[in-house]
N, C-alpha and C positions, 0 to 999 in steps of 0.2 A: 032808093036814092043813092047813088056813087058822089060823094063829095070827090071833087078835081082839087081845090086847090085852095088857098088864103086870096081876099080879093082886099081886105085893107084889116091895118091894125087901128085903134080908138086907142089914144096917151091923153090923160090928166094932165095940161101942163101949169104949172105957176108962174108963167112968162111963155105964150106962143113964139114972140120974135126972138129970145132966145134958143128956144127947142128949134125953130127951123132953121136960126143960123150954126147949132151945132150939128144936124144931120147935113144939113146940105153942106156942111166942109167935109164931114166926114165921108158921106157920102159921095160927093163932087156932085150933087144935085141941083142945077141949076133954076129950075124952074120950084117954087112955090106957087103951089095951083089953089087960086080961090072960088069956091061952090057953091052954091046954095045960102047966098044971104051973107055971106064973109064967111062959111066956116074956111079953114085951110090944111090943106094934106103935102105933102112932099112924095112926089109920084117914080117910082121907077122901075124896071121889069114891067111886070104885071101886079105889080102891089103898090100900093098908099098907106102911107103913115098921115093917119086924120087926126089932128092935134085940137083937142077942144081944154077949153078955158076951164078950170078946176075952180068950182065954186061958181061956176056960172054953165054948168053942163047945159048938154041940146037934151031933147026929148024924144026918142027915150035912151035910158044911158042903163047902166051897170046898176048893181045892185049897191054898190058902195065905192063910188067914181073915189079914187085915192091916188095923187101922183107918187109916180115912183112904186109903185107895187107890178108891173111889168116883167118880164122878164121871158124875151122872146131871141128869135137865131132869124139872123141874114145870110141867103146865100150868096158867097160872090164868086166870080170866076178868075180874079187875078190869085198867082200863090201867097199864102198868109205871109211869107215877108214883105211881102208891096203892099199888102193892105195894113199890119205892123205899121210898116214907113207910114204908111197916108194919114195913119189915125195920128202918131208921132208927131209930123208937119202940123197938123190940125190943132197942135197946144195938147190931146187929152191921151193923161193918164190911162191905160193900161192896165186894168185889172186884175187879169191876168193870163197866159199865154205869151206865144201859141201852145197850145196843148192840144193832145189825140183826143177826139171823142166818136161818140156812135151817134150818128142821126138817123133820120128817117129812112134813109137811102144807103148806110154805111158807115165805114169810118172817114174820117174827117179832122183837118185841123183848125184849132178855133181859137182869137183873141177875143175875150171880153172886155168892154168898157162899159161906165155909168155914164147916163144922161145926166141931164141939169135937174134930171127932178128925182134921180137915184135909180130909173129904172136901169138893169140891168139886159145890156143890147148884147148877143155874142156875132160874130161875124164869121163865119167855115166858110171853107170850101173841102171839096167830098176828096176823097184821095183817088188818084187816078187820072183824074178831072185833066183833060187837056184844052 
């Protein structure tokens, strides 16, 4: 088996309608997509952020569903000062960054923020990247 790729992330949230009105600002994600029975994901690229209700998980979930224990990287394609600005615009704190790091693919610059439920989201883009 050759794994390709992440096809969605699962976040604990303690407020859905919050968690999606913080991605999709920060994001610029307009569409919240509803699936299967009202669950809801915020869809872009080729990846899905599935936000389920903490304390009221789907079946089957994690071993020990806990908001805010996350802690994943988004690639984006504009340079880490535009996305800087967007999270800025957006009301949210800054973590920390921009800062060098090594990803998957390279080096990389990356600002961190926390979500509403504490997890920690980084955002890079890879160096070089036109």
């Amino acid at each position: 088996m050759e794994v390709t790729g992440i096809d969605h992330i699962v976040l604990y949230a303690t407020d859905i309608e919050h968690s999606c009105t913080f991605y999709a600002d920060i994001l610029d994600v307009a569409v919240v997509e509803e699936f299967d029975n009202g669950r809801v994901a915020l869809s872009f690229g080729t990846t899905k952020l599935n936000l389920h209700p903490a304390g009221d998980e789907y079946i089957p979930h994690a071993a020990e569903p806990t908001p805010g224990a996350a802690d994943f990287c988004l690639i984006v394609d504009e340079p880490i000062e535009s996305v800087e600005q967007q999270i800025e615009k957006a009301g949210v704190e800054i973590a920390e960054g921009p800062v060098r790091k090594v990803g998957a693919r390279g080096p990389m610059q990356s600002v961190y923020v926390h979500d509403p439920d504490g997890n920690l989201v980084e955002f890079a883009r890879y160096e070089g990247q036109d």
